[in-house]
C-alpha positions as CSV (number, residue, x, y, z in Angstrom):
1,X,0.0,0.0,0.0
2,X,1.0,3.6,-1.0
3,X,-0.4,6.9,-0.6
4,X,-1.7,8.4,-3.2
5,X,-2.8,12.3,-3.4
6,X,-4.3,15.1,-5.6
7,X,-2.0,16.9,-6.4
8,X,-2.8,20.2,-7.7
9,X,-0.1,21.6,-9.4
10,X,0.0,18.6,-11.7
11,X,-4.3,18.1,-11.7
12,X,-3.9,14.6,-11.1
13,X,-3.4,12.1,-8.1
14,X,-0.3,10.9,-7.9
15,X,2.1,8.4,-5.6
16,X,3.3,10.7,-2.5
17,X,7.3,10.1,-2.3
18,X,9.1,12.1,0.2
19,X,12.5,14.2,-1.1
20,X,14.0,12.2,2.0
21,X,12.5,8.6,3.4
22,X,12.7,9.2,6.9
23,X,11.3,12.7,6.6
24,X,8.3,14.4,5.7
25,X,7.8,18.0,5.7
26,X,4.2,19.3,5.6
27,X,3.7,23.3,5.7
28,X,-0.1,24.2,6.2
29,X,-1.6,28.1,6.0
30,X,-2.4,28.5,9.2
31,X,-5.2,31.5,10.5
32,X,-5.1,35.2,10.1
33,X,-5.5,36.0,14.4
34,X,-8.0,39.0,14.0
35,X,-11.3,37.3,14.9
36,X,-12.6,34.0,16.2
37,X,-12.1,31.1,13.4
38,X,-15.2,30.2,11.5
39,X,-16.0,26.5,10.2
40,X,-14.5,26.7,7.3
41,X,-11.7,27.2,9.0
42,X,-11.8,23.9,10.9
43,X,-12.0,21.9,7.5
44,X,-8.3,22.5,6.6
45,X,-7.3,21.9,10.4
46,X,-9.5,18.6,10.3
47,X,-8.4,17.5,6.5
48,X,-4.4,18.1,7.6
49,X,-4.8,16.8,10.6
50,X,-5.6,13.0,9.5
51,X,-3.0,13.2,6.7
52,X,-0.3,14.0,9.6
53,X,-1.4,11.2,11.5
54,X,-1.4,9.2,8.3
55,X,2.1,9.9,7.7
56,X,3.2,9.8,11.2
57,X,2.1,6.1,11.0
58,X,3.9,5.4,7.9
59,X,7.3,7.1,8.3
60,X,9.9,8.1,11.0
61,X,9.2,11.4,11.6
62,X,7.1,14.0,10.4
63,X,7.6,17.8,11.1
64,X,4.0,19.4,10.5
65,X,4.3,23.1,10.1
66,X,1.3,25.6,10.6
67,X,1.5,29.2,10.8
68,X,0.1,32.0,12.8
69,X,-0.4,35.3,10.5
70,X,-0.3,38.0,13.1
71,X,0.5,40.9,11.1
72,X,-2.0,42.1,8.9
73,X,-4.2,44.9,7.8
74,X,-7.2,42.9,9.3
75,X,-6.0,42.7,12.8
76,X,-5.0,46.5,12.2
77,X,-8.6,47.2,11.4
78,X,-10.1,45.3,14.3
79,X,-7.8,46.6,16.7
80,X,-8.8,50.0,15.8
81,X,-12.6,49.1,16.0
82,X,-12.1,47.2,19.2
83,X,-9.9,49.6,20.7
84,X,-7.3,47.2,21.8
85,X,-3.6,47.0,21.6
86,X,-2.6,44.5,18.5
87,X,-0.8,42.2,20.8
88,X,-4.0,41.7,23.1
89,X,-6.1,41.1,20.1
90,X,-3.7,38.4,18.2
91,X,-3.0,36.2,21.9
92,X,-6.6,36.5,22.6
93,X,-7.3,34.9,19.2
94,X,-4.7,33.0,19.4
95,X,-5.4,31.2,22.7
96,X,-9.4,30.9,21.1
97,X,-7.8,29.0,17.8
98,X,-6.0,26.9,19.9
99,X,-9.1,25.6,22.6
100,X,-11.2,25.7,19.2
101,X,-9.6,23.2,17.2
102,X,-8.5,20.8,20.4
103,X,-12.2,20.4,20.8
104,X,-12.1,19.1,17.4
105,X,-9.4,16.7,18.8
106,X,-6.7,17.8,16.4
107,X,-3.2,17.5,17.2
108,X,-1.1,20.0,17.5
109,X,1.7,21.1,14.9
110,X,5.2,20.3,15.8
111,X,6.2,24.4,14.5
112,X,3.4,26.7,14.4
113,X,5.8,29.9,14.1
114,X,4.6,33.5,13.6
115,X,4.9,35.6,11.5
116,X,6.3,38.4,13.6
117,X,8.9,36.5,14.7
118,X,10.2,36.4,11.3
119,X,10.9,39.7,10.0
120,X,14.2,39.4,9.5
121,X,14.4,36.2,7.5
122,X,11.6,37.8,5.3
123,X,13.8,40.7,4.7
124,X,16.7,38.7,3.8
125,X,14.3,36.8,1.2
126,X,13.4,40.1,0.2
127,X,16.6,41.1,-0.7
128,X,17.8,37.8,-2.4
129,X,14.4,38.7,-4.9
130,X,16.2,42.1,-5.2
131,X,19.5,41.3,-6.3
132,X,18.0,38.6,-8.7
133,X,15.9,40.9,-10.8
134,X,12.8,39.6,-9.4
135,X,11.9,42.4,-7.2
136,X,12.1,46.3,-7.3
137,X,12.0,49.2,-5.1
138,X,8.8,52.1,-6.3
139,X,9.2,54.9,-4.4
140,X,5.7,56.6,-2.7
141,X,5.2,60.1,-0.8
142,X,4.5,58.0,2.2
143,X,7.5,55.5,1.9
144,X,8.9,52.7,-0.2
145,X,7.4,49.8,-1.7
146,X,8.9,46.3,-2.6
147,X,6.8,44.7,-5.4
148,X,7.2,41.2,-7.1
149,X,7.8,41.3,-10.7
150,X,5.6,39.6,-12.2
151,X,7.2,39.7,-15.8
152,X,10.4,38.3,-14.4
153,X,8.9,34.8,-13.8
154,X,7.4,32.9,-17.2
155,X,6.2,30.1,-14.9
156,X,3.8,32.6,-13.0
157,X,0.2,30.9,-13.0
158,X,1.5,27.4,-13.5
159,X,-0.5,26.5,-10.0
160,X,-3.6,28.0,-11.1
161,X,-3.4,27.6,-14.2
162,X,-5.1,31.0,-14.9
163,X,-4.5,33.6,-17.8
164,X,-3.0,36.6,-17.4
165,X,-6.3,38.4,-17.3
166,X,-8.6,36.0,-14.7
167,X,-5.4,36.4,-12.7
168,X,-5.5,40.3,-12.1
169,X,-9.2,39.8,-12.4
170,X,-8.8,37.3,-9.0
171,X,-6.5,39.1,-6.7
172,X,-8.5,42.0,-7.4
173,X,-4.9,43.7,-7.6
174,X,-4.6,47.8,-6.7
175,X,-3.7,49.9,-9.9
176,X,-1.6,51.9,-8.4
177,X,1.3,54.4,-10.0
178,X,4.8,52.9,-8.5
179,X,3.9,49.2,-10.1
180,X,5.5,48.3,-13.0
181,X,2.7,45.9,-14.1
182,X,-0.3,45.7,-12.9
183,X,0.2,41.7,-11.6
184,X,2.8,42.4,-9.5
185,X,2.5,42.2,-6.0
186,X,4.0,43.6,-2.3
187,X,6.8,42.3,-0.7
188,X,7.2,45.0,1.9
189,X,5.0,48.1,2.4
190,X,6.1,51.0,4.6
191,X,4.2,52.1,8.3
192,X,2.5,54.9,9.8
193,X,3.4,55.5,13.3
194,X,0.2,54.5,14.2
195,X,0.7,50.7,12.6
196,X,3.3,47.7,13.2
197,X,6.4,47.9,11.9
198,X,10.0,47.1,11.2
199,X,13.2,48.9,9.9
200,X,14.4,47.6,6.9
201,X,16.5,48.9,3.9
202,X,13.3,50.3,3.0
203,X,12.6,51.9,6.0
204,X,10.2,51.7,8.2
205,X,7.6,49.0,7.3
206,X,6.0,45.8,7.3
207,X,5.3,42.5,5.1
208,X,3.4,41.7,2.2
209,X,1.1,38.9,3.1
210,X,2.4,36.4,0.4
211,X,6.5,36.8,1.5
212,X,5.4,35.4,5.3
213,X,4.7,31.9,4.6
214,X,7.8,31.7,2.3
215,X,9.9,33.2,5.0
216,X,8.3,30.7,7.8
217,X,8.3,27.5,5.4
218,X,12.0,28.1,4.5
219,X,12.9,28.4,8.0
220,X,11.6,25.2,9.4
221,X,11.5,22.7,6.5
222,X,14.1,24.1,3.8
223,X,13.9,25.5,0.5
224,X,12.2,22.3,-0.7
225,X,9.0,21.2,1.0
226,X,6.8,17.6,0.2
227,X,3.4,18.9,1.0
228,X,2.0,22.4,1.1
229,X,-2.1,22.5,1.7
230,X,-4.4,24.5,2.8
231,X,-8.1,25.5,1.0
232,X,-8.7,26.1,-2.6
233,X,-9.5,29.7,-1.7
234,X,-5.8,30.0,-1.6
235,X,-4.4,28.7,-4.7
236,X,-4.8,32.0,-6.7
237,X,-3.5,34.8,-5.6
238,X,-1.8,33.3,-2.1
239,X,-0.2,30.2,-3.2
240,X,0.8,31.4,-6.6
241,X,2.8,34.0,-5.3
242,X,4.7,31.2,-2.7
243,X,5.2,29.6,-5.4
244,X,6.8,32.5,-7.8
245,X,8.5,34.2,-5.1
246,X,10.7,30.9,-3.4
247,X,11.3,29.6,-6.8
248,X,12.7,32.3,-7.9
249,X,14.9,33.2,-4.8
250,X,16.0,29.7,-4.5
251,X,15.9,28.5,-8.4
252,X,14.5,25.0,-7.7
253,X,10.8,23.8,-6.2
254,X,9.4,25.2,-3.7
255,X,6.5,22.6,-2.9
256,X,6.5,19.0,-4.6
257,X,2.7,18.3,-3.9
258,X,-0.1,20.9,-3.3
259,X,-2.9,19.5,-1.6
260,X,-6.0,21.6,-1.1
261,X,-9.6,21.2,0.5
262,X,-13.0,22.2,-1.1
263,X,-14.9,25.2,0.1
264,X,-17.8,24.9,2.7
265,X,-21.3,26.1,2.3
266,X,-24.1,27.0,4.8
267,X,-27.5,25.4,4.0
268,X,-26.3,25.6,0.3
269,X,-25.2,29.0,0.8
270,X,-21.4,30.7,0.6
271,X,-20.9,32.1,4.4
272,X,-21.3,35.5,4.7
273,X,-21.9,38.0,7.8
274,X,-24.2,39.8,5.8
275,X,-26.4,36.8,5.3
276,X,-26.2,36.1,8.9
277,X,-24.9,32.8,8.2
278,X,-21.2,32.8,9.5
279,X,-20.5,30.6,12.0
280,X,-17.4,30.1,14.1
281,X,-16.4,27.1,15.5
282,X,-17.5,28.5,19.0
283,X,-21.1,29.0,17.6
284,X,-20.7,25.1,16.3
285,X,-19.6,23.5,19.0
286,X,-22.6,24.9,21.2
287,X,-24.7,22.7,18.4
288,X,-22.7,19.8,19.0
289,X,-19.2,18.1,20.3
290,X,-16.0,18.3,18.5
291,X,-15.8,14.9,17.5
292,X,-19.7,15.3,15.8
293,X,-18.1,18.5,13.8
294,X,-15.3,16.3,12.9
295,X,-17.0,13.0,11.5
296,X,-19.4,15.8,9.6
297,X,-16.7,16.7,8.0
298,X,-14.8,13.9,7.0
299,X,-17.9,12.4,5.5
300,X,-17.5,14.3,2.5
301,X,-14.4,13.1,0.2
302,X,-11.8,16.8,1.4
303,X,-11.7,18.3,-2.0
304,X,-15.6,18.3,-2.7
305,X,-17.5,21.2,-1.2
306,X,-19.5,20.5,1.7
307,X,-22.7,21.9,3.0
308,X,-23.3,23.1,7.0
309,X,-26.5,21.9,7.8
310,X,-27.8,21.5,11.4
311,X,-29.8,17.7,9.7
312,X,-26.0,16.6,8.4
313,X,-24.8,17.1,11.9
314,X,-27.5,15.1,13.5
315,X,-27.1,12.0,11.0
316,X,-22.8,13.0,12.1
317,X,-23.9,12.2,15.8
318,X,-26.2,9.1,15.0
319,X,-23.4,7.5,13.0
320,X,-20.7,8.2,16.3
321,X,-23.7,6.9,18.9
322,X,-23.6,3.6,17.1
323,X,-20.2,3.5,16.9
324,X,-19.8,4.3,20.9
325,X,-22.5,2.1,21.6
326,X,-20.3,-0.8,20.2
327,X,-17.8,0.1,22.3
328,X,-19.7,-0.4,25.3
329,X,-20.4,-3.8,24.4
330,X,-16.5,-4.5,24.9
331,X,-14.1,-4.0,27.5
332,X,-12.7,-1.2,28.0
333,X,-9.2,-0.2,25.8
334,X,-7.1,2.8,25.6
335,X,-7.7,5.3,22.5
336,X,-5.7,3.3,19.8
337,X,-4.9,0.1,21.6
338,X,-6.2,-3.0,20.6
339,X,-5.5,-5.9,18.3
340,X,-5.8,-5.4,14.7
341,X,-8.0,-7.7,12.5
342,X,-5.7,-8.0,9.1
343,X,-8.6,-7.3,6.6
344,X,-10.1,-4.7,8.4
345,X,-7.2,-2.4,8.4
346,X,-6.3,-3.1,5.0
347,X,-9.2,-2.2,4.0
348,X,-9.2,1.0,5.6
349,X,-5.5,1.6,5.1
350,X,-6.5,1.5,1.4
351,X,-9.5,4.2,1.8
352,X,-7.5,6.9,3.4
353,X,-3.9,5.8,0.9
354,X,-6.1,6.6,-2.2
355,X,-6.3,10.6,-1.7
356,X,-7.7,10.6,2.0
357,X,-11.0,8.8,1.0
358,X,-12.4,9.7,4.6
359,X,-16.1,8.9,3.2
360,X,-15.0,5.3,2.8
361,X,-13.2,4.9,5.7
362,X,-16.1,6.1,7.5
363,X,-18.2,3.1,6.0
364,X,-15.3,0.4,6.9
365,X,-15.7,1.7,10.5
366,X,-19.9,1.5,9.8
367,X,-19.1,-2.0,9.2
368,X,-16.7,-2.8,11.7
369,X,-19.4,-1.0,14.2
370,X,-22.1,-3.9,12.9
371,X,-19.8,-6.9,13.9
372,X,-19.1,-5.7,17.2
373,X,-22.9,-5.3,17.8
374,X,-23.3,-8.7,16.4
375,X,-20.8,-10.3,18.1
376,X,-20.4,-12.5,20.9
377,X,-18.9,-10.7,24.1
378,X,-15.3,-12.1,23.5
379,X,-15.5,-11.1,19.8
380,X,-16.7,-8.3,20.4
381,X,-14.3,-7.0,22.5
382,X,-11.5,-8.1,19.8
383,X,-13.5,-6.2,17.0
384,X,-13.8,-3.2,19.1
385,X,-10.2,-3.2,20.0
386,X,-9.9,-2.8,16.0
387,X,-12.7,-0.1,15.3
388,X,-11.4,1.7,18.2
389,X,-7.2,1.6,16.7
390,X,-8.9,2.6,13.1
391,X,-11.3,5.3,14.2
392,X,-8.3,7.0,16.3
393,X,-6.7,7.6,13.0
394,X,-9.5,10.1,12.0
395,X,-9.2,11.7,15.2
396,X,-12.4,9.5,16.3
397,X,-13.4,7.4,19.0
398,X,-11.4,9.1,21.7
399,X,-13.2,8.5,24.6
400,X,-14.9,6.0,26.4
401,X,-18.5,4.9,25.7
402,X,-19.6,6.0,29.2
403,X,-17.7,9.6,29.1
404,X,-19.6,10.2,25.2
405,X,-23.2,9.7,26.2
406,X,-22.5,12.2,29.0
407,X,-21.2,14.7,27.0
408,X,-23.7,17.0,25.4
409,X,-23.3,20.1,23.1
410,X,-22.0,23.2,25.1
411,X,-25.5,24.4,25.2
412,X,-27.1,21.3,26.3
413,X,-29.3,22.3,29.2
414,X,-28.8,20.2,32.2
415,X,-25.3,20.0,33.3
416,X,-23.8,16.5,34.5
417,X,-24.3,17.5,38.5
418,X,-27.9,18.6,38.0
419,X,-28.9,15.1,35.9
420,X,-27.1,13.3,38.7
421,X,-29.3,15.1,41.5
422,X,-32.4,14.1,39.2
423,X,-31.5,10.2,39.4
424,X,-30.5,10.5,42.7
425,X,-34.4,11.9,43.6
426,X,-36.2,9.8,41.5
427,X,-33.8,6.7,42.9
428,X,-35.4,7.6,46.3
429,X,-38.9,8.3,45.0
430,X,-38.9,4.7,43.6
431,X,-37.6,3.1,47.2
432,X,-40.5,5.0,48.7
433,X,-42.3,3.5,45.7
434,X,-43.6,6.7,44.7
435,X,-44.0,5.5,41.1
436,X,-45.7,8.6,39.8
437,X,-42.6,11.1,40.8
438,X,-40.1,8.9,39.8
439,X,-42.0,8.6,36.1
440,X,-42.4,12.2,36.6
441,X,-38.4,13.0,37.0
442,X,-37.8,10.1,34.1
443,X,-39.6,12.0,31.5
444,X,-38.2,15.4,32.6
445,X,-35.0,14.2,31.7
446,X,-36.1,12.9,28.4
447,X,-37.6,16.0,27.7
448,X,-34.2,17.0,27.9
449,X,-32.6,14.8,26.0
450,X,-31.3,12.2,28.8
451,X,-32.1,8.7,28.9
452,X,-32.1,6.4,31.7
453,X,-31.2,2.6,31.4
454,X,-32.2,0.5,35.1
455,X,-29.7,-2.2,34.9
456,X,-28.9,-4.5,37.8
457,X,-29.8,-2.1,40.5
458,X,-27.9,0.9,39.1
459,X,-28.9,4.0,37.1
460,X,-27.3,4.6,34.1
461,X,-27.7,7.5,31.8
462,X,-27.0,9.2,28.6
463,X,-27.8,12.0,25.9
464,X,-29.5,11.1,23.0
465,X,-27.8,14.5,21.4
């Protein structure tokens, strides 16, 4: 078995071979820190997130890199409207990106450098584009400029594969006097006072947006990089203009596959404030837990679009009850542990080795779920064992059957003290065999979506979700 992945550059799926066999080097676009991260957001985090565990099972070491953009004109703006310093904003974001997408059990990167902390090996890059021709100096009353020459690179728009015209028709580029085409792009843009910034041969400014993850990437994985992925959003004008500006630098590739996720929709819908719409991952997970946002989206192949819908995320939740109701048919095993049943994890090996096909994975583990729930008790402890070790490669399956019908959304009503208390009266109403009040407290914990099982004189209880 080998993996095999879209690669977008070349349009086609293609064998993944590392530039070294011991080491892969993954660089992810990480978020812009200016504003709580919506869900489309969490569908790179998610995709990325099972193709480092992939490869971490497969070779020696992995070294996953995943910015933090912290200086932009975004975070400018919101700073400004929120009347905050910059630095409070981007660490209060920062920490809320972090709890976000641990509730959606991903791991976290091995680098996630910022982009402030690498000025100066953006200016060095810079200058390397300078002395090459690639890059010039327009001067401006209110400072200097470094633009990208377009003209200087004949293999600008290979990623996109766009012509000349639907490309400064897509970066929506600023006609502006001190550019010598209208294509080419900032590198370094000088600072008011009042804004972030640097001294540079330049003066006074700060980065382009494109130059940062070329800078960070370089830094941490080398001039050459296996994998580069983040959403398609990206491919034109952000990853184009990685692409142009390392190769150029450096004279050889930059990224030898490109791997990028579809975009997400809202109830068929592109996600927009204005439609009232947009919703962060915050707003999600008071509709449901992490790992319900997580099998939603890996039930849809990573490069198709998707649509949020609140009914997806319900049949997402039925799907993981079944699953966590085969586990409790098994002893209990830790998160990944477990024997292996040869066919099983072939077959799901293969699913995820041709181009990350979660949606059939998904359905090996559907299966798997069925023979645990048809299985005798020592069987069924063996086939858990594997569902379990499969499912923990999706970032599934985490916890323990018990622990998952507790849980509820983060807006569930009763909390876990309050549903004890409840089962604790109506425990008591039935000793005095007041049958009517302990009916009474039964169905006032259905009503709120808690179900009890009586099972050999204990009380048992769960969320239906």
């Amino acid at each position: 078995m080998s993996l095999v992945l879209y690669n977008t550059l070349k349009r086609a799926k293609e064998p993944f071979t590392p530039l070294r066999p011991d080491h892969v080097g993954m660089y992810v676009c990480g978020p812009t820190v200016y504003d709580l991260a919506h869900i489309g957001n969490a569908r790179p985090v998610i995709v990325f997130d099972v193709l480092y565990r992939l490869l971490k099972r497969r070779y020696p070491r992995v070294t996953y890199v995943r910015n933090i953009t912290d200086v932009d004109d975004k975070i400018n703006a919101a700073a400004k409207a929120n009347n905050e310093p910059i630095a409070a904003l981007t660490k209060r974001t920062t920490d809320q990106f972090h709890a976000d997408i641990a509730a959606l059990n991903a791991l976290p990167p091995d680098v996630e450098p910022r982009a402030t902390e690498h000025i100066g090996e953006m200016i060095a890059l810079i200058q390397i584009l300078i002395e090459r021709n690639h890059a010039y100096v327009a001067g401006r009353r209110r400072g200097l400029h470094v633009l990208f020459s377009v003209e200087s690179d004949p293999a600008y728009g290979k990623l996109s594969n766009r012509s000349r015209d639907e490309m400064i028709a897509g970066a929506r580029v600023e006609v502006a006097p001190y550019k010598k085409d209208p294509a080419d792009f900032v590198l370094w843009k000088p600072s008011s006072p009042d804004l972030p910034g640097w001294d540079s041969p330049w003066g006074r400014g700060r980065p382009g947006w494109h130059i940062e993850c070329s800078a960070m990437s370089k830094k941490h994985l080398g001039q050459t990089i296996d994998i580069h992925g983040g959403g398609v959003d990206l491919v034109f004008p952000h990853h184009e203009n990685e692409v142009a500006q390392s190769e150029c630098a450096h004279g050889q590739t930059f990224a030898r596959y490109w791997v990028h996720n579809g975009f997400l929709t809202v109830n068929g819908e592109k996600m927009s404030k204005s439609l009232g719409n947009f919703i962060t991952i915050r707003d999600a997970l008071k509709l449901a837990p992490g790992e319900v946002i997580r099998a939603f989206m890996l039930g849809t192949h990573y490069r198709q679009p998707i649509d949020w819908t609140e009914e997806a995320l319900k049949r997402a939740r039925a799907r993981l009850d079944r699953w966590y109701r085969a586990l409790a048919r098994a002893t209990p095993a830790a998160p990944g542990a477990g024997e292996i049943e040869h066919n099983w994890e072939r077959e799901f090996l293969l699913a995820l080795d041709d181009d990350l096909n979660t949606p059939h994975a998904l359905s090996v583990l559907d299966e798997q779920a069925s023979c645990v729930l048809g299985a005798g008790s020592a069987d069924a402890t063996r086939f858990a064992a594997t569902l379990r070790a499969n499912a923990y490669l999706l970032g599934l399956l985490t916890k323990d059957a018990g622990q998952w019908f507790r849980q509820g959304a983060a807006n569930d009503g009763l909390g876990e003290s309050e549903i004890e208390r409840l089962i604790a009266e109506r425990n008591d109403a039935r000793q005095r065999k007041d049958f009517a009040e302990a009916d009474r407290i039964r169905k006032q914990l259905s009503d709120q979506g808690v179900v009890l099982e009586d099972k050999a004189g204990a009380t048992t209880w769960r969320r239906t979700g």
